[in-house]
C-alpha positions in Angstrom: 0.0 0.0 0.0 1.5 3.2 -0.4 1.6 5.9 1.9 -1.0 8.3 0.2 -3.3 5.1 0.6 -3.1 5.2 4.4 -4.5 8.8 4.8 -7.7 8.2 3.0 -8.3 4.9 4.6 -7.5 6.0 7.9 -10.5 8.9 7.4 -12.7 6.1 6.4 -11.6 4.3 9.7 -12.9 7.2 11.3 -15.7 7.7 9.3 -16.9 3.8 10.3 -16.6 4.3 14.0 -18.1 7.4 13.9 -20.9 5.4 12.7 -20.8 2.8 14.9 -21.7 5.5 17.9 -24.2 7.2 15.9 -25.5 3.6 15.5 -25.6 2.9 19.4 -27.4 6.4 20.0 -30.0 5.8 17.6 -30.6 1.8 19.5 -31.3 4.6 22.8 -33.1 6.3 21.2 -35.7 3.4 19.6 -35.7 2.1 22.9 -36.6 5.1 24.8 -39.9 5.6 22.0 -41.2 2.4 24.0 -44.5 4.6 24.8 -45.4 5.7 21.4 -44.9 2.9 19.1 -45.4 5.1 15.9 -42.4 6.9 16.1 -40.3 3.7 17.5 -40.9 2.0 14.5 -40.0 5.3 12.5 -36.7 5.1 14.7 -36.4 1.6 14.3 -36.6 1.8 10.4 -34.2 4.5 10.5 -32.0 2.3 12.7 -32.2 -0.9 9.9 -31.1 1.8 7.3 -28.4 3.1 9.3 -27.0 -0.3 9.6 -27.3 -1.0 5.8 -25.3 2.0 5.7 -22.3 0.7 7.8 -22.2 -2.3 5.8 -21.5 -1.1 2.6 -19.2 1.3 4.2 -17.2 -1.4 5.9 -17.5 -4.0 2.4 -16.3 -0.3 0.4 -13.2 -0.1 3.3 -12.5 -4.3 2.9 -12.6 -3.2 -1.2 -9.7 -1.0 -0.9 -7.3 -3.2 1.2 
């Protein structure tokens, strides 16, 4: 790999974990909707998209090692 590789894939490590706690948030979130089950399942579906996101990121990130 050469070094002007490492820059880029580094901001898409942070990218990915960034991610990854917007991820967790949005689970609290969901939960805490518990007494109006409308917009739980909004947050919920938002939550199934979000992680559909974070796998093609992480399949895009496997793609360019």
């Amino acid at each position: 790999m050469l070094t002007t590789d490492v820059l880029p894939l580094a901001q898409l490590d942070r990218v990915i974990a960034g991610y990854k706690l917007r991820i967790q948030q949005q689970r609290i979130h969901a939960r805490e909707l518990s007494a109006n089950p409308m917009q739980q399942k909004h947050a919920q579906a938002e939550l199934v998209a979000m992680q559909a996101g974070l796998a093609k990121l992480k399949l895009f990130r496997k793609r360019l090692t």
